[in-house]
DRENKEKE-842868 format. One record per residue (C-alpha): residue number from 1; y, x, z; residue in one letter. Coordinates in steps of 0.05 Angstrom, whole numbers. Layout:
! DRENKEKE-842868
REC:k:north:east:up:r
REC:NUM:Y:X:Z:A
...
***
This chain:
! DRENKEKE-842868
REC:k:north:east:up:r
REC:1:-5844:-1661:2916:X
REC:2:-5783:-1676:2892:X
REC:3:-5760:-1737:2923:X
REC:4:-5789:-1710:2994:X
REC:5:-5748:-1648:2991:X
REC:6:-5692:-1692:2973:X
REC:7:-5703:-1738:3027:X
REC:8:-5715:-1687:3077:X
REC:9:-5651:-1649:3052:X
REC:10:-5615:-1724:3068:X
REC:11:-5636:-1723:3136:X
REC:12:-5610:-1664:3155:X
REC:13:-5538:-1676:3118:X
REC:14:-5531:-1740:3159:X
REC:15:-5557:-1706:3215:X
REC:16:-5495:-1651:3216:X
REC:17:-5448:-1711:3197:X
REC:18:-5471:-1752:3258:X
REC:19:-5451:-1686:3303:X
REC:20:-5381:-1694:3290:X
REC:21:-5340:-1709:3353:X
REC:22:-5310:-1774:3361:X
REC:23:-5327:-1798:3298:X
REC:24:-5262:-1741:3261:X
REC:25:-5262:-1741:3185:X
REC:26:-5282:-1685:3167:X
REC:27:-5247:-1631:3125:X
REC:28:-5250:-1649:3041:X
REC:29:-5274:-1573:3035:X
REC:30:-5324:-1589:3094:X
REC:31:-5353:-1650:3050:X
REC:32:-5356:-1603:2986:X
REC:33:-5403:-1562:3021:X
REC:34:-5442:-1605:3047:X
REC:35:-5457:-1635:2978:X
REC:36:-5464:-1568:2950:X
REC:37:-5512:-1543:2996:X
REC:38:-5551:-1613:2986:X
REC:39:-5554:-1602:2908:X
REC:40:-5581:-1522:2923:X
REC:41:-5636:-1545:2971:X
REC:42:-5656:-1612:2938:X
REC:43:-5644:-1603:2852:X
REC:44:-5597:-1565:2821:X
REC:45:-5611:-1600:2763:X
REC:46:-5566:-1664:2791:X
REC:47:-5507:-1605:2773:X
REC:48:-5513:-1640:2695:X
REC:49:-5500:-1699:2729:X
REC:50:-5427:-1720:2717:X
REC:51:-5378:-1725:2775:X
REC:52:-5440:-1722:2820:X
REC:53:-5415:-1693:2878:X
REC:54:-5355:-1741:2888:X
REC:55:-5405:-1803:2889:X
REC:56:-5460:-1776:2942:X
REC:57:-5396:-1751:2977:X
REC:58:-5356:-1818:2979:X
REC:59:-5425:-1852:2994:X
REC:60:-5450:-1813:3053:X
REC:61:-5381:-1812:3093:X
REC:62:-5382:-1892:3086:X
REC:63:-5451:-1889:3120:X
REC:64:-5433:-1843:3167:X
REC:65:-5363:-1887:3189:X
REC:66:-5410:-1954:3195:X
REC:67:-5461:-1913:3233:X
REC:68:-5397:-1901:3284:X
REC:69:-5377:-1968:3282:X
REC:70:-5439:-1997:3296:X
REC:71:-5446:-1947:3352:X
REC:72:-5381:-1977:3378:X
REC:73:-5410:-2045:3391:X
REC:74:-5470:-2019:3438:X
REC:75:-5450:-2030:3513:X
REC:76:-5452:-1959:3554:X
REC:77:-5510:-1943:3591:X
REC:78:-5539:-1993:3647:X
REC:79:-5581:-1976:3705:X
REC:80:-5655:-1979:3699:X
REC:81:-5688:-1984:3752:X
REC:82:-5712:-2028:3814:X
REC:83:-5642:-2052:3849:X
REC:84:-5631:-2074:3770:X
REC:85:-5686:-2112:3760:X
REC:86:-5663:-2149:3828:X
REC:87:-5584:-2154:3799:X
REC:88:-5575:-2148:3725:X
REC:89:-5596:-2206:3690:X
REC:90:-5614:-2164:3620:X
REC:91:-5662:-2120:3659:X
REC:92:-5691:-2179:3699:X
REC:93:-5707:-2214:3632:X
REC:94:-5734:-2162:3590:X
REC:95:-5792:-2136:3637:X
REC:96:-5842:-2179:3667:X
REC:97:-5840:-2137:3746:X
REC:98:-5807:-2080:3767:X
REC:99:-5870:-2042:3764:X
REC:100:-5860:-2047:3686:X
REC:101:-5804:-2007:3698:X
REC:102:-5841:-1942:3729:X
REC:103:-5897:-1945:3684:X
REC:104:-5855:-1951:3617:X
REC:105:-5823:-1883:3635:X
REC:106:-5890:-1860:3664:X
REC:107:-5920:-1873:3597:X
REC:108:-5874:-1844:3548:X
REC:109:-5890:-1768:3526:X
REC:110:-5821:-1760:3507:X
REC:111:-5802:-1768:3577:X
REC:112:-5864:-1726:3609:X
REC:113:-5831:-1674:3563:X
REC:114:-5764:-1681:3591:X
REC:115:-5785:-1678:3669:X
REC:116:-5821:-1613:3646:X
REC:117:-5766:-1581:3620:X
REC:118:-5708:-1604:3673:X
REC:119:-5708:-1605:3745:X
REC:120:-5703:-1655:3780:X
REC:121:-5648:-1627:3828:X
REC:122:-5609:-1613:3775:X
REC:123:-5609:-1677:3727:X
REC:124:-5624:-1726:3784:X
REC:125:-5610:-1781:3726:X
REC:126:-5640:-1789:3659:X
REC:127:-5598:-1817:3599:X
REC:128:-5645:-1849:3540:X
REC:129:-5645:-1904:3482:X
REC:130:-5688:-1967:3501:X
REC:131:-5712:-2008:3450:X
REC:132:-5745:-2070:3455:X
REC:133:-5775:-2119:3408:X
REC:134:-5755:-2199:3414:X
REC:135:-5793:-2260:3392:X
REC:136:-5782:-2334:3398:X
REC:137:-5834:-2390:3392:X
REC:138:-5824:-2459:3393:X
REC:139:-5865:-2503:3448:X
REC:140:-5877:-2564:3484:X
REC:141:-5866:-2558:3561:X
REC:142:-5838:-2584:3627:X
REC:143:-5768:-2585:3624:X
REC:144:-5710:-2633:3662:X
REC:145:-5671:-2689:3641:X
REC:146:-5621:-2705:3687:X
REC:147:-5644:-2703:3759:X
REC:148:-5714:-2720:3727:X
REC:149:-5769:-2674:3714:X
REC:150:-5799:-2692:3648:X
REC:151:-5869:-2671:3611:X
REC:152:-5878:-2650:3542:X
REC:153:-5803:-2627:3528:X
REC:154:-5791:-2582:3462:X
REC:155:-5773:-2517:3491:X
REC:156:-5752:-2446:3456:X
REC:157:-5796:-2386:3488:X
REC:158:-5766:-2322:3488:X
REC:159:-5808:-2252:3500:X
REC:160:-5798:-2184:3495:X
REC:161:-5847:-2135:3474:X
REC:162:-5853:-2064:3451:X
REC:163:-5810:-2028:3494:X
REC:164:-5796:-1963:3478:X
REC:165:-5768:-1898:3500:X
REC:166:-5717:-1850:3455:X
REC:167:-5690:-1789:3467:X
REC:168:-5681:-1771:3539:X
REC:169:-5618:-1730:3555:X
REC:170:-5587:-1704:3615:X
REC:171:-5509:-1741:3605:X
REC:172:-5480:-1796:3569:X
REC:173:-5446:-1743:3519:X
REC:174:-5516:-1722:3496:X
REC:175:-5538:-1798:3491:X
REC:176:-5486:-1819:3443:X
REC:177:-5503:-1760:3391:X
REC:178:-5578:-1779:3406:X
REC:179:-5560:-1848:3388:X
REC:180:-5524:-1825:3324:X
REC:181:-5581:-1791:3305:X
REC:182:-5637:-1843:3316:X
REC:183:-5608:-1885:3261:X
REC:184:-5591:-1839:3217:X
REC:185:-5658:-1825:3223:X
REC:186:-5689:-1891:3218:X
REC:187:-5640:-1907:3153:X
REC:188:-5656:-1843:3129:X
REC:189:-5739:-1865:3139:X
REC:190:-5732:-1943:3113:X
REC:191:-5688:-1901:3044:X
REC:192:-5757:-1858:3039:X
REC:193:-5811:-1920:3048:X
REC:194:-5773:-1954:3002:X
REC:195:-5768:-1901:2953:X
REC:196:-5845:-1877:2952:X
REC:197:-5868:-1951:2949:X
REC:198:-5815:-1951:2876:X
REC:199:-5844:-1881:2857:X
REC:200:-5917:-1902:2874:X
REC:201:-5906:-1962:2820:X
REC:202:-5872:-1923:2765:X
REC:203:-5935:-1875:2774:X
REC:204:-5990:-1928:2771:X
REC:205:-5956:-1984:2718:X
REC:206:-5896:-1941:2682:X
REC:207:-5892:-1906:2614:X
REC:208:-5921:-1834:2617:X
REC:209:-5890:-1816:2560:X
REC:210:-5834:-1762:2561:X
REC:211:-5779:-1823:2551:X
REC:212:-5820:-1858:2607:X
REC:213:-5812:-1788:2650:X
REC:214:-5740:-1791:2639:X
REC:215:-5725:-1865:2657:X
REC:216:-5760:-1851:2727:X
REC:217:-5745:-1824:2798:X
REC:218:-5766:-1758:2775:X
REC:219:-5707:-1745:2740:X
REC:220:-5646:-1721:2778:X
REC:221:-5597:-1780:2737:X
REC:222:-5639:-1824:2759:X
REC:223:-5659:-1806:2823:X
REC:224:-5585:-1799:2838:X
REC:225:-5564:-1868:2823:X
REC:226:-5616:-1900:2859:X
REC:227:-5604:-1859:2924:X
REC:228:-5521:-1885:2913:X
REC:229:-5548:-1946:2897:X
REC:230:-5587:-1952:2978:X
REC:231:-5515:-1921:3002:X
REC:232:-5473:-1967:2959:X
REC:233:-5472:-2022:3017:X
REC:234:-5485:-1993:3088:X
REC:235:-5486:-2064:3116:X
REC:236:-5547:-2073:3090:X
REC:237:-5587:-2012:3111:X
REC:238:-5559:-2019:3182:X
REC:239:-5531:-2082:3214:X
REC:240:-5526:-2108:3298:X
REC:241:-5521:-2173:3319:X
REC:242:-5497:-2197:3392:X
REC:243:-5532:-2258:3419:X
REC:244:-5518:-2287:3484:X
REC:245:-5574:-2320:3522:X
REC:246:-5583:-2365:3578:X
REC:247:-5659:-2365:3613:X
REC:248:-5704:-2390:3655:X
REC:249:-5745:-2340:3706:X
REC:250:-5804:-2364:3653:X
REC:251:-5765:-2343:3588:X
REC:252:-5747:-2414:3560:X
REC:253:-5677:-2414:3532:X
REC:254:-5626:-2468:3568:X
REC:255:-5569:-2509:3545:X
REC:256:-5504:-2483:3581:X
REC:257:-5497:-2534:3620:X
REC:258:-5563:-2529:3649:X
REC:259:-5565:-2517:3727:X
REC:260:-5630:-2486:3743:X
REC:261:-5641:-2423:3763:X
REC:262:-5625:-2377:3707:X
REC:263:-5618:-2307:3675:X
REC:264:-5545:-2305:3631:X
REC:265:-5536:-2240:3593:X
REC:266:-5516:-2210:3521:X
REC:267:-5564:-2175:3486:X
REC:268:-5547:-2129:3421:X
REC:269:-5596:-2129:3365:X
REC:270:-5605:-2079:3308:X
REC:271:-5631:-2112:3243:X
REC:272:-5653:-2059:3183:X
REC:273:-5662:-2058:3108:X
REC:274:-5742:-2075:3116:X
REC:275:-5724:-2136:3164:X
REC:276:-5752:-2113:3231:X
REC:277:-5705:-2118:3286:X
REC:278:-5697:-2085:3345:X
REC:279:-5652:-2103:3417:X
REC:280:-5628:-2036:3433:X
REC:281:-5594:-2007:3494:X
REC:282:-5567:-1945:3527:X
REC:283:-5601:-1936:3595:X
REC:284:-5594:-1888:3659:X
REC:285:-5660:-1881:3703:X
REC:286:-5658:-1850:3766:X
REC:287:-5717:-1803:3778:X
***
């Protein structure tokens, strides 16, 4: 109970601290209450704790500037829709048809909930977070050398999978504090997986004795360290990656001074503490 009311608590302060405009530093009297207010909901036991408030403080404002920065390194929104799939090259090579296109958006109950609530006279254009999921795999096929076509080739396959819709808004304003808040929110997640899975083990193969107690997450010292400990680094919670490709219509990666027809684009991958990674982009889908 402790370390989900915590957690919960965290969510929220990084929440409020992704809200700030234009990435402005906050006030120092601003960032004592937000650590105040932490402490009250969360423990007030971490008050014994010395200097505690000026390491969560100095901790969660170097999250909360990566965050940004990372932020700053995502493209603005592209078009999503048929005349893309035609055009942009990105688009073309992360869905199969067009069709995928209308059925993605179709499919997504976020999205059903949006068209509910908005009409469509009025937001004519819906802003959302895409994310997809990329894989290569290594295989033998037809390929050219030269002017000659030639069997049997080792080739790179590249697919995309598991796309996924976030957040619909109505503007690109609303997007970019959506997207703020989705990884604070998956950070935020991968910090409490990572923390029940520790807690879990301390239950099942620690000391239960009372000096046992007091070595573990259940203790406020403790429990406080280990949460600076996830925020020491941000880097490593939250980390994107641009990757330029050059494909084929069938997926397989070219050399760049291959002349067949091909797809050329950038793509912008998010890589997080548990090692999944994800290409992410802001879209705009015409209803």
């Amino acid at each position: 109970m402790f370390f989900d009311e915590q957690l919960h608590h965290l969510q929220s302060l990084v929440g409020s601290l992704s809200n700030h405009v234009h990435g402005e530093e906050p006030r120092t009297d601003e960032d004592t209450l937000i650590v105040e207010n932490f402490v009250d909901a969360a423990n007030t036991k971490m008050r014994a704790v010395s200097g505690f408030a000026e390491k969560l403080r100095a901790h969660v404002r170097s999250l909360h500037n990566h965050v940004l920065q990372v932020i700053e390194e995502i493209p603005p929104p592209v078009a999503l829709n048929q005349d893309a799939f035609r055009t942009d090259p990105l688009v073309n090579s992360l869905f199969v048809n067009a069709s995928d296109i209308e059925r993605l958006f179709q499919r997504t109950p976020e999205v059903d909930a949006y068209l509910c609530a908005h009409d469509k006279g009025q937001t004519p254009i819906i802003y959302a977070l895409l994310t997809v999921c990329k894989s290569e795999k290594s295989m033998l096929g037809v390929g050219m050398l030269g002017d000659m076509l030639v069997r049997d080739v080792p080739q790179q396959a590249v697919n995309f999978s598991s796309h996924k819709i976030h957040t619909p808004c109505t503007n690109c304003a609303e997007l970019s504090s959506a997207l703020r808040q989705y990884l604070f929110g998956r950070i935020v997640g991968l910090i409490k997986q990572e923390m029940t899975l520790r807690m879990t083990q301390q239950t099942e193969l620690g000391d239960k004795s009372y000096e046992g107690r007091l070595k573990s997450l259940a203790n406020p010292d403790v429990y406080l360290d280990a949460l600076i400990e996830y925020l020491e680094i941000p880097a490593r919670l939250l980390s994107i990656e641009k990757i330029h490709f050059k494909l084929s219509k069938l997926g397989i990666k070219l050399e760049g001074n291959d002349r067949q027809c091909a797809n050329e684009f950038d793509i912008h991958e998010l890589s997080w503490s548990d090692g999944t990674r994800n290409v992410v982009l802001q879209i705009a889908y015409s209803r």
